[in-house]
ZADRENSE-694460 format. One record per residue: residue in one letter; x, y, z of N, C-alpha, C, O in turn. Coordinates in steps of 0.1 Angstrom, whole numbers, padded with zeros to 4 digits, always signed. Atoms other than C-alpha are relative to their C-alpha. Layout:
AXYZXYZXYZXYZ;...
This chain:
X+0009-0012+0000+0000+0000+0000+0009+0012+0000+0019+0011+0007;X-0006-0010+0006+0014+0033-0012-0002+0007+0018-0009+0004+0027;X-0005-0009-0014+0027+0058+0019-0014+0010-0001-0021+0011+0009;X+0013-0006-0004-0003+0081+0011-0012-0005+0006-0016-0001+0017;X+0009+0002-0007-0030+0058+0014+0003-0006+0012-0006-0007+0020;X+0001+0002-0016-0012+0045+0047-0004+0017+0007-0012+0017+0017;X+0003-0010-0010-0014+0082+0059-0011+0002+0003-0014+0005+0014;X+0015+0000-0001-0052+0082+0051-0004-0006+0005-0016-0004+0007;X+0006+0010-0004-0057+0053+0067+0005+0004+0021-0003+0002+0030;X+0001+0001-0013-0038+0061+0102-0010+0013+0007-0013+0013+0019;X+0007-0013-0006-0060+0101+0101-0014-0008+0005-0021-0005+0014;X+0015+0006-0004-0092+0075+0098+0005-0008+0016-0001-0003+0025;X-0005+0001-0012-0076+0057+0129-0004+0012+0013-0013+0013+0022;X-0005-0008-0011-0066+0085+0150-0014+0008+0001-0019+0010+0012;X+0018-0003-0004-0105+0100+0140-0007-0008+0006-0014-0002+0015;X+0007+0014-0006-0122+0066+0152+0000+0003+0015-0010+0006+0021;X-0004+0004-0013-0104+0063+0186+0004+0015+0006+0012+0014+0015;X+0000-0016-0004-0102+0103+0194-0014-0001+0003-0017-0001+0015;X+0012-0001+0000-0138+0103+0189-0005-0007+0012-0014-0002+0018;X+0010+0008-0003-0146+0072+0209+0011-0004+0011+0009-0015+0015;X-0007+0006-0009-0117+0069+0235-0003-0003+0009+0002-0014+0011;X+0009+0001-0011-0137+0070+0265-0005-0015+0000-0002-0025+0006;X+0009+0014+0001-0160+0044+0254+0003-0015+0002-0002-0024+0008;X-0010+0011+0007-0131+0021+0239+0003-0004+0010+0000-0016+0013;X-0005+0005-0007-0113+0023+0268-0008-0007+0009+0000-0015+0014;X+0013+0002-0012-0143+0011+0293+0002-0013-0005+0006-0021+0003;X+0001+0012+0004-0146-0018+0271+0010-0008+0001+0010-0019+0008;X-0013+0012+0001-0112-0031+0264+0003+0000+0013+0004-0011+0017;X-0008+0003-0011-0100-0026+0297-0005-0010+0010+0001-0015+0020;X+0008+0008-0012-0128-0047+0312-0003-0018-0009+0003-0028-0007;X+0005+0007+0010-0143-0070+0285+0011-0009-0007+0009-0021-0010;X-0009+0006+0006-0108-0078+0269+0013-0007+0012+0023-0013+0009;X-0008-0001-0009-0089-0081+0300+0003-0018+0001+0015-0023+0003;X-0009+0013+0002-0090-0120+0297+0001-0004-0011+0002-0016-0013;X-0010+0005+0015-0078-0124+0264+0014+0008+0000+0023+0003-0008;X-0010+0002-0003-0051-0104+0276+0011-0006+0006+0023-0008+0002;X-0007+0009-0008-0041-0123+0304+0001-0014-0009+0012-0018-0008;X-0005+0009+0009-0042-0156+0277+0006+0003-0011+0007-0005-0020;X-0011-0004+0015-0022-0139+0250+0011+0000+0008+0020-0008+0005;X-0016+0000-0005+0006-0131+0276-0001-0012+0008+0011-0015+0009;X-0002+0014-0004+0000-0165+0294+0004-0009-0006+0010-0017+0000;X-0012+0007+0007+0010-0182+0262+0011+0003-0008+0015-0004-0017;X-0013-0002+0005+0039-0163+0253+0009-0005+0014+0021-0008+0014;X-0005+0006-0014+0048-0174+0289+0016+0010+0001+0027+0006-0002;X-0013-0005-0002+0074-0145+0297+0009-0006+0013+0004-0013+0022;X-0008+0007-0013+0101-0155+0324+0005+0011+0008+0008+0008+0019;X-0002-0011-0010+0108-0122+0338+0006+0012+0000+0004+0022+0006;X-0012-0005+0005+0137-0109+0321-0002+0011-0006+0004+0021-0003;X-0002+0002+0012+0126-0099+0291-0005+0019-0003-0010+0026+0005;X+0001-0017+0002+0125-0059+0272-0013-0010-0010-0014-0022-0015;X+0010+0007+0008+0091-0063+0255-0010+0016-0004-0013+0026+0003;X+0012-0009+0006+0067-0040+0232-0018-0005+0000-0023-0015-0004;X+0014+0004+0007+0030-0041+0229-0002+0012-0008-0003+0024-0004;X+0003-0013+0015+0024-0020+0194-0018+0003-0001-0026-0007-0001;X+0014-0001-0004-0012-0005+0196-0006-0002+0009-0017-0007+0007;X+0001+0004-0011-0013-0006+0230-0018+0006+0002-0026+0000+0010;X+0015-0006-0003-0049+0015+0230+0000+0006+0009+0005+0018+0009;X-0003-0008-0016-0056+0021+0266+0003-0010+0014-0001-0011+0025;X-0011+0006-0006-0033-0002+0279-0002-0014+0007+0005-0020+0016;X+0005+0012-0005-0054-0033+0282+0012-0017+0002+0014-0026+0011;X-0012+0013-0003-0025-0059+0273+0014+0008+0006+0022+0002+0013;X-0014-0004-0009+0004-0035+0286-0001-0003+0013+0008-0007+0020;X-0001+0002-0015-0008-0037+0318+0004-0014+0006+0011-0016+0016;X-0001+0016-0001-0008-0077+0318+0016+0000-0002+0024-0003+0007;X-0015+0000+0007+0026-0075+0298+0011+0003+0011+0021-0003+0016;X-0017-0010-0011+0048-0049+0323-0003-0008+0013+0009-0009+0018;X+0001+0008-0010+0035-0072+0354+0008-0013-0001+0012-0019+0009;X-0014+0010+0000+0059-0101+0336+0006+0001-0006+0010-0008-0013;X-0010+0001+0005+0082-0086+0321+0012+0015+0009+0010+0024+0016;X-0008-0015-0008+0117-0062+0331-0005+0015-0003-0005+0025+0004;X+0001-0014+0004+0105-0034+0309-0006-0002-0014-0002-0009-0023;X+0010-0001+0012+0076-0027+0285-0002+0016-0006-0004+0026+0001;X+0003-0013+0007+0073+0000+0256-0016-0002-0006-0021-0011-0012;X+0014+0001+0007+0038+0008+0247+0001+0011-0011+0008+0021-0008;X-0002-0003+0011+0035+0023+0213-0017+0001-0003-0024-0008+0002;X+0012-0003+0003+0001+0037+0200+0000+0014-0009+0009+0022-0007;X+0001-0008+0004-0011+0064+0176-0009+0009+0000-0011+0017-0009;X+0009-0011+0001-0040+0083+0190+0004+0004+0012+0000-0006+0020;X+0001-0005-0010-0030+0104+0221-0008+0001+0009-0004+0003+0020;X+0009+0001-0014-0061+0101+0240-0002-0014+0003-0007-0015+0014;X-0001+0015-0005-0059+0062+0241+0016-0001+0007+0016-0010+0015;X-0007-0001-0003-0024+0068+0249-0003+0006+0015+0003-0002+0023;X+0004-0007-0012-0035+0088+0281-0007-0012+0010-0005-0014+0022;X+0006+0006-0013-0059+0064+0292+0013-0013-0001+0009-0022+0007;X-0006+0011-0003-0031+0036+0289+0009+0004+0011+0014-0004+0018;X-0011-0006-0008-0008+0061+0309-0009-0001+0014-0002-0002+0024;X+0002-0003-0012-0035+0064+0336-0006-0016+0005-0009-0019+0016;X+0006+0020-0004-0047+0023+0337+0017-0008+0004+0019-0016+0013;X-0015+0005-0009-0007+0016+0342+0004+0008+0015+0010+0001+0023;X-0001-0004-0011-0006+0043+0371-0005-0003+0011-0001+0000+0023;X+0012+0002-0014-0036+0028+0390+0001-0014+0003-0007-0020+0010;X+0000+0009-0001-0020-0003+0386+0016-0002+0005+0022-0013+0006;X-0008+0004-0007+0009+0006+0402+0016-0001-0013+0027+0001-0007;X-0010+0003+0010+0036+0000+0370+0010+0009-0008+0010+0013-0019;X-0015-0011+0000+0068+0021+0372+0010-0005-0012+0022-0001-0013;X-0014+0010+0013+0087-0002+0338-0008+0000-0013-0009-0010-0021;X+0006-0003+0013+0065+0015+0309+0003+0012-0003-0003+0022+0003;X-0003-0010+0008+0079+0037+0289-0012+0000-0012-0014-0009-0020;X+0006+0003+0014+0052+0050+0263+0002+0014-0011+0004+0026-0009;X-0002-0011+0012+0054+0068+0228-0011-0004-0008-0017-0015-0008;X+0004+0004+0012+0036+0074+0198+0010-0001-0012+0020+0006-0014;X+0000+0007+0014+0040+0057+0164-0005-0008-0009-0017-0010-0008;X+0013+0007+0010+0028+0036+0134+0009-0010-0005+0021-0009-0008;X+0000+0016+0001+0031+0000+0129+0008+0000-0011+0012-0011-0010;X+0000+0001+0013+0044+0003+0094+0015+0004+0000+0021+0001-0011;X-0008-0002+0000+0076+0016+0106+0003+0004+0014+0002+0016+0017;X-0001-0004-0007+0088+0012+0140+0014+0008+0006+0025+0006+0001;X-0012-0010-0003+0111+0036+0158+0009-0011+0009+0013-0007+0020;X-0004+0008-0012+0127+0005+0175+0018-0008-0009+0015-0010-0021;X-0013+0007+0003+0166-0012+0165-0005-0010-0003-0014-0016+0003;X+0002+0021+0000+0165-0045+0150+0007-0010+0010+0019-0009+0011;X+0002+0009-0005+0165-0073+0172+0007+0007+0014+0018+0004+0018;X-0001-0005-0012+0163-0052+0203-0010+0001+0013-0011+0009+0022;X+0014+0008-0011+0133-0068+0222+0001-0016+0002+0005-0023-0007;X+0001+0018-0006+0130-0104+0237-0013-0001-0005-0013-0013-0008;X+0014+0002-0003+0090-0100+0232-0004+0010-0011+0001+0022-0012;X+0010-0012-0002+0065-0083+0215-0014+0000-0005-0015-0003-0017;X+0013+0002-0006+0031-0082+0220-0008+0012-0015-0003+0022-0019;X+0013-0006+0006+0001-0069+0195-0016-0005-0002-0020-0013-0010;X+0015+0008-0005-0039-0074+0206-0006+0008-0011-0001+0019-0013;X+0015-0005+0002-0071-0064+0187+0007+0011-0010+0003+0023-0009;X-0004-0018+0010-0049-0038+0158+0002-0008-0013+0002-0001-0022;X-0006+0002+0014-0039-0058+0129-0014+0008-0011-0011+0016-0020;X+0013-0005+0004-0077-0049+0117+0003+0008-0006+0003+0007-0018;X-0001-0009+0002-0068-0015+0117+0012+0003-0010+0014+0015-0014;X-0016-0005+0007-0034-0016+0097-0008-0001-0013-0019-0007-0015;X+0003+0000+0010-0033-0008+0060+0006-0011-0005+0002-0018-0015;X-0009+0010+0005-0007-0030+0058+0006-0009+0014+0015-0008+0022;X-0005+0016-0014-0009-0067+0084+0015-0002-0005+0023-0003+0004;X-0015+0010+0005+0024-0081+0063+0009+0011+0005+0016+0006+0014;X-0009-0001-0006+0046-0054+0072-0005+0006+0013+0005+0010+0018;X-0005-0001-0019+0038-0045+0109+0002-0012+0006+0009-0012+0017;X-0011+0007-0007+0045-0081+0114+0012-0002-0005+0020-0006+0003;X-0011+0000+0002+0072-0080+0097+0008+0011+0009+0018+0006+0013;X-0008-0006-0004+0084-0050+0114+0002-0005+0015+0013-0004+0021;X+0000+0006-0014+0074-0069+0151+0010-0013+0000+0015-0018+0010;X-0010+0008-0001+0098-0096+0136+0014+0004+0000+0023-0001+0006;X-0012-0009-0001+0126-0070+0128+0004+0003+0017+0015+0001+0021;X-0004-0007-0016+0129-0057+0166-0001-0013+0005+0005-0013+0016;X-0001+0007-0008+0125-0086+0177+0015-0012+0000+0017-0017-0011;X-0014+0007+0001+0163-0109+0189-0007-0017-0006-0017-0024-0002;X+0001+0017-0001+0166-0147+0174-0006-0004+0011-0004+0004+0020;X+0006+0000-0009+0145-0165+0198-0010+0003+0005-0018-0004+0010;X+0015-0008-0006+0121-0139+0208-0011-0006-0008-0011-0014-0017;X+0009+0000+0005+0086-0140+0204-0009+0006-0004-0012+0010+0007;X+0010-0006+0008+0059-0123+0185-0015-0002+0009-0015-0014+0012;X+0013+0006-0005+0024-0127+0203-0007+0007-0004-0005+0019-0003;X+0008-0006+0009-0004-0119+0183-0016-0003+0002-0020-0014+0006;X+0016+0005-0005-0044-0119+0189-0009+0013-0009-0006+0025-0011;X+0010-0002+0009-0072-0108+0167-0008-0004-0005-0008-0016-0004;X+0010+0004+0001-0104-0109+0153+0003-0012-0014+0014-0010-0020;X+0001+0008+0013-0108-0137+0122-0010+0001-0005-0020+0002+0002;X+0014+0000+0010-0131-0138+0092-0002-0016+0003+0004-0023+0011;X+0002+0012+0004-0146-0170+0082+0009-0002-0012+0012+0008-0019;X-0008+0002+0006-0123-0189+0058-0006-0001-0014+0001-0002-0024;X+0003+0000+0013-0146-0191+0029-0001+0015-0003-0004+0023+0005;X-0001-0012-0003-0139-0160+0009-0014+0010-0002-0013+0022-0005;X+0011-0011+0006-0174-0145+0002-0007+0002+0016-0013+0012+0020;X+0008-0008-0015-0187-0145+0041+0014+0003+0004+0012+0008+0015;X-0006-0008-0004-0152-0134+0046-0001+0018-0007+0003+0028-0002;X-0002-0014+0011-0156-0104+0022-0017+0006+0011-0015+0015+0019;X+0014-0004-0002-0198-0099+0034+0007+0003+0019+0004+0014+0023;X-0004-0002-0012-0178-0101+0073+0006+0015+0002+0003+0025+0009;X-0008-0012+0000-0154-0076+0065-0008+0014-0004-0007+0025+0002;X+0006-0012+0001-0177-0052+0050-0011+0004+0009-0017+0015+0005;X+0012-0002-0009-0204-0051+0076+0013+0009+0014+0011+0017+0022;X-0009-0008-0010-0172-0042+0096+0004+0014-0004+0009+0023+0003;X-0008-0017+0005-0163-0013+0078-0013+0013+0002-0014+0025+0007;X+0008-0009+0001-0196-0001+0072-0004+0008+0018-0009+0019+0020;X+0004-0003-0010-0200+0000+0110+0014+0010+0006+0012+0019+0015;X-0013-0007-0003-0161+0016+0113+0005+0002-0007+0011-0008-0010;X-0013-0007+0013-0138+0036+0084+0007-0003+0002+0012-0006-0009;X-0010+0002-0006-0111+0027+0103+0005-0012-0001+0017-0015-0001;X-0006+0012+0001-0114-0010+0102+0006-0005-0016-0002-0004-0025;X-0010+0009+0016-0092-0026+0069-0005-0012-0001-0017-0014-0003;X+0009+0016+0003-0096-0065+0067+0004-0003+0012+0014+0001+0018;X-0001+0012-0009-0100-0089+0094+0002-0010-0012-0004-0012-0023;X-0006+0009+0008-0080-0114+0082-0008-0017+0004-0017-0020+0012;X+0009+0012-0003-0090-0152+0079+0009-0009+0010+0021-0005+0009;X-0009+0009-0003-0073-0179+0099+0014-0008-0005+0022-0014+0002;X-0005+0003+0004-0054-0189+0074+0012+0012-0007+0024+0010-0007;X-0010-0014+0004-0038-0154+0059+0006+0004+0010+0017+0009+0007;X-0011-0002-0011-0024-0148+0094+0004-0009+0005+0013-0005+0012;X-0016+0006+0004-0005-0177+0094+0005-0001-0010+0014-0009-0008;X-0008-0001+0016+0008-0175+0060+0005+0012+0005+0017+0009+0005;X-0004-0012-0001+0017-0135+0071+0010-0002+0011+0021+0003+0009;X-0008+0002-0012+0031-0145+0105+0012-0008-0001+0020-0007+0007;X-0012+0012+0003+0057-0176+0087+0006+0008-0015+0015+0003-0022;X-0006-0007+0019+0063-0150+0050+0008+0007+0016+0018+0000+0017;X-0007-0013-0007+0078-0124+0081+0011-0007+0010+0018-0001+0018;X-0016+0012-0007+0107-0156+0094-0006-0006+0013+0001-0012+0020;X+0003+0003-0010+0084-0165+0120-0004-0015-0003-0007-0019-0014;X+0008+0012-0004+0075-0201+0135-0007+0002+0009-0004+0007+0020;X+0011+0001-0011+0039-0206+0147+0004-0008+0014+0005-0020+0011;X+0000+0012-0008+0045-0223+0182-0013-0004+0006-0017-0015+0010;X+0016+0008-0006+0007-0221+0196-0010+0008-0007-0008+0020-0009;X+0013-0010+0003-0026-0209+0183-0011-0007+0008-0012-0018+0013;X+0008+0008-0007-0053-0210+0197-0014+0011-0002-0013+0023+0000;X+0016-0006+0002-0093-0199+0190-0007+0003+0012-0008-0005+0021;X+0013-0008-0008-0118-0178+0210-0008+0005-0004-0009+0012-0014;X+0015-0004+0005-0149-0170+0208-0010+0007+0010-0012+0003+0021;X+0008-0009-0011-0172-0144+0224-0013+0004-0005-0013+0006-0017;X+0013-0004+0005-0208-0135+0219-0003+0017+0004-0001+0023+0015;X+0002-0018-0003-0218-0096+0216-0013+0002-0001-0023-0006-0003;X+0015-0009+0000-0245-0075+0217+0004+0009-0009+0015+0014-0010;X-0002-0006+0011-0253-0057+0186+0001+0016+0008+0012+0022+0010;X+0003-0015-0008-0263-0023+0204+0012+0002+0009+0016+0014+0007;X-0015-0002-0006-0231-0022+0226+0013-0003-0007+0024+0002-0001;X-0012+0000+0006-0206-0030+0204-0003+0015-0018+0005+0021-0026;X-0003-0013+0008-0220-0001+0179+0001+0017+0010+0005+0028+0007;X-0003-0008-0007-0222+0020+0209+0016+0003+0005+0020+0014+0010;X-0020+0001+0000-0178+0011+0212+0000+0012-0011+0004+0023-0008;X-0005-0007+0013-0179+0027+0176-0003+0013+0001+0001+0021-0007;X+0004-0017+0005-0195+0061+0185-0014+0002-0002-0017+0014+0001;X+0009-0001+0006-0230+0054+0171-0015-0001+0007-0016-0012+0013;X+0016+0001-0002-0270+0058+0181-0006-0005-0006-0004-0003-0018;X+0006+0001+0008-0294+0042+0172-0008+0008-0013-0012+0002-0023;X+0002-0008+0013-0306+0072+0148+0009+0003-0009+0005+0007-0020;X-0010-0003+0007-0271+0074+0134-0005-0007-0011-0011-0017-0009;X-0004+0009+0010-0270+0062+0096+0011-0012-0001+0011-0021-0010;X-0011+0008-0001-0240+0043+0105-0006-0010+0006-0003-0022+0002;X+0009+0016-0011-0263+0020+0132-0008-0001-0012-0001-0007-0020;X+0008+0003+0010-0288+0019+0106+0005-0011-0006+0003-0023-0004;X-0006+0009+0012-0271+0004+0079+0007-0013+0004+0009-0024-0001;X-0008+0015-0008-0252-0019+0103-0006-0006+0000-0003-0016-0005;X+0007+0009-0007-0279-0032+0118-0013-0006-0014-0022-0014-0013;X+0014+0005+0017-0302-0037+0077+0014-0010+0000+0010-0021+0003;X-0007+0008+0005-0267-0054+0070+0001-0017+0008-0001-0028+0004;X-0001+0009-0010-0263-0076+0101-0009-0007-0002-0006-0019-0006;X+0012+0008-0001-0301-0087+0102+0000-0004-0016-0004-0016-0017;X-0001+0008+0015-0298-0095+0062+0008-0013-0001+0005-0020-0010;X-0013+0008-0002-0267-0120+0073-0006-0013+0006-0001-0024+0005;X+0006+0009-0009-0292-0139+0094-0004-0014-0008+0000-0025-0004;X+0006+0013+0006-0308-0165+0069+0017-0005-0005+0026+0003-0007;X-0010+0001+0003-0280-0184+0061+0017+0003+0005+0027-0003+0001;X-0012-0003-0005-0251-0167+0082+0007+0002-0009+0017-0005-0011;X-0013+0000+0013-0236-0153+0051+0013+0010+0004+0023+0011-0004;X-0012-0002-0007-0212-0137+0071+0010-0001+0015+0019+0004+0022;X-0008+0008-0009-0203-0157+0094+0003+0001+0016+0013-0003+0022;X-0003-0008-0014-0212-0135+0127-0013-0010+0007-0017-0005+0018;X+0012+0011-0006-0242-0167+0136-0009+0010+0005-0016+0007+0015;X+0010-0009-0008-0263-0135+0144-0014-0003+0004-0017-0009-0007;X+0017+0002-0007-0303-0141+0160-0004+0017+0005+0004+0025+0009;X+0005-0009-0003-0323-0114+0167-0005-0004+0016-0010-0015+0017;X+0006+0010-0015-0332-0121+0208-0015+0008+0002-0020+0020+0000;X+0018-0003-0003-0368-0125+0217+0002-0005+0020+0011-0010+0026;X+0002+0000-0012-0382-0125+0253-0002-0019+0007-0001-0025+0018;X+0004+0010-0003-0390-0160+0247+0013-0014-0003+0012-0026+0000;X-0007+0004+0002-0356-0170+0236+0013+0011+0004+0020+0016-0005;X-0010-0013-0005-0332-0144+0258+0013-0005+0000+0015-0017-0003;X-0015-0003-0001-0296-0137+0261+0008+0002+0004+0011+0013+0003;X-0012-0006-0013-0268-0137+0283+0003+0016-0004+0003+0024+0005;X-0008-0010+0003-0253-0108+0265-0008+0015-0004-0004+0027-0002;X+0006-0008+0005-0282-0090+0246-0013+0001+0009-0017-0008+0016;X+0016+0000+0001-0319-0075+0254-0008-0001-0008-0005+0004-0019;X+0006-0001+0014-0346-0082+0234-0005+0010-0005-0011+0019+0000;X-0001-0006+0012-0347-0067+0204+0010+0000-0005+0011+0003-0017;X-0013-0001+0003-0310-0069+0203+0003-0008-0013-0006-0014-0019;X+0000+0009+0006-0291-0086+0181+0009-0006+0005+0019+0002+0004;X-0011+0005-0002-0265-0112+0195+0004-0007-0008-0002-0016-0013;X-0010+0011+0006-0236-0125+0176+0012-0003+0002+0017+0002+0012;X-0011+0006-0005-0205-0143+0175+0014+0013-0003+0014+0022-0011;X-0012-0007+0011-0169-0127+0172+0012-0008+0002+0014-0008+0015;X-0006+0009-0001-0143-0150+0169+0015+0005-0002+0019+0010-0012;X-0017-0005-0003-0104-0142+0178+0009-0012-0001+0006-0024+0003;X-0013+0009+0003-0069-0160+0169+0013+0002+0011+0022+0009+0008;X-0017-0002-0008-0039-0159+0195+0012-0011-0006+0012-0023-0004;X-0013+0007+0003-0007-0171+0180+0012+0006+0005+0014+0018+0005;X-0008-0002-0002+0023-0172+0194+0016-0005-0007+0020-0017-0006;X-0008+0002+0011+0053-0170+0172+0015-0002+0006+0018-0001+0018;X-0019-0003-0006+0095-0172+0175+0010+0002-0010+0014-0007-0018;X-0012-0003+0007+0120-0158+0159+0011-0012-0005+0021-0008-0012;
């Protein structure tokens, strides 16, 4: 992808999560907080180790991260998620985070001058997945490891294409959710060996996860999400198993009228 349209792509970023930092952070810090603790549970650090999380957000895996390791850089490109990651590491007590901004596509880091490094819930957002892992394999020493977690499409490619676009239409910012298969082919083209993957799965609430994005029900942006979503339903042509919940068939997650669906995440843990 050409250097312009990356620039276009991190202002749509930095608009997204400027907009919606508040929100974001509420969510991830709570909601994601154990897919943090099993992303850095199977990179299994030992104690030592200098370690990055790249799009740290508002500091949902840094905080897990800098608790096992010597010293964690958090790296992110919207300043007000940066803030809340600076004030979720202060209330948690963690004096061994240094943080900056930057952009995945080129990090401000030495080659092979990290033991570790950590990226949750951002490939989505990159213009370009192949090289920010590539650049998380660049910094990172022989040995080290890569730990990686993210949403996945379905592997067939037309409910991955109908997935991705229901994602976009609901966020500008999101790029492709990749399939299970394109992020290991991306994670082994960048010198890496897979050592663990491992699948998760979570059920949402339609109305709270467009509320993450910014959006009301009067918004056009809810709108159209929610004609595309309930269109998905016969068939699951995009691969989010969505139901509409009735009173007579409720929902851990949703109220009725909601809509609950699936969203399905990859952790791989890689090595130099």
């Amino acid at each position: 992808m050409c250097a312009e349209a990356n620039r276009e792509q991190l202002d749509r970023v930095r608009e997204r999560f400027t907009r919606t930092a508040e929100q974001f952070a509420k969510f991830s810090l709570t909601t994601r907080a154990e897919e943090a603790e099993l992303l850095i549970e199977l990179a299994a650090p030992k104690g030592s180790e200098r370690a990055l999380d790249l799009a740290c957000g508002p500091g949902t895996f840094t905080c897990v991260l800098a608790r096992r390791v010597r010293a964690a850089i958090a790296l992110d490109l919207t300043p007000p998620l940066m803030e809340q990651a600076r004030a979720a590491a202060a209330r948690a007590g963690l004096g061994n985070v240094a943080f900056g901004c930057a952009d995945a596509m080129a990090l401000p880091l030495a080659d092979v001058s990290l033991d570790l490094a950590v990226c949750g819930y951002s490939l989505h957002h990159f213009s370009d997945p192949a090289r920010a892992i590539h650049e998380l394999a660049r910094v990172v020493r022989p040995g080290g490891r890569v730990a990686l977690m993210d949403l996945v499409a379905p592997e067939e490619p037309e409910r991955a294409a109908a997935n991705n676009y229901i994602e976009r239409v609901r966020d500008a910012s999101h790029c492709t959710t990749l399939r299970p298969s394109d992020f290991h082919r991306l994670v082994e083209a960048a010198g890496l060996r897979v050592r663990q993957s491992r699948i998760a799965e979570r059920w949402r609430s339609f109305d709270d996860w467009m509320r993450i994005a910014g959006w009301e029900p009067a918004d056009a942006a809810y709108v159209e999400t929610r004609r595309l979503m309930e269109a998905s339903i016969a068939g699951d042509t995009a691969g989010f198993r969505p139901r509409i919940v009735t009173a007579a068939e409720p929902s851990p997650v949703a109220a009725a009228g909601d809509i609950e669906f699936l969203q399905v995440s990859l952790a791989v843990i890689a090595e130099r």
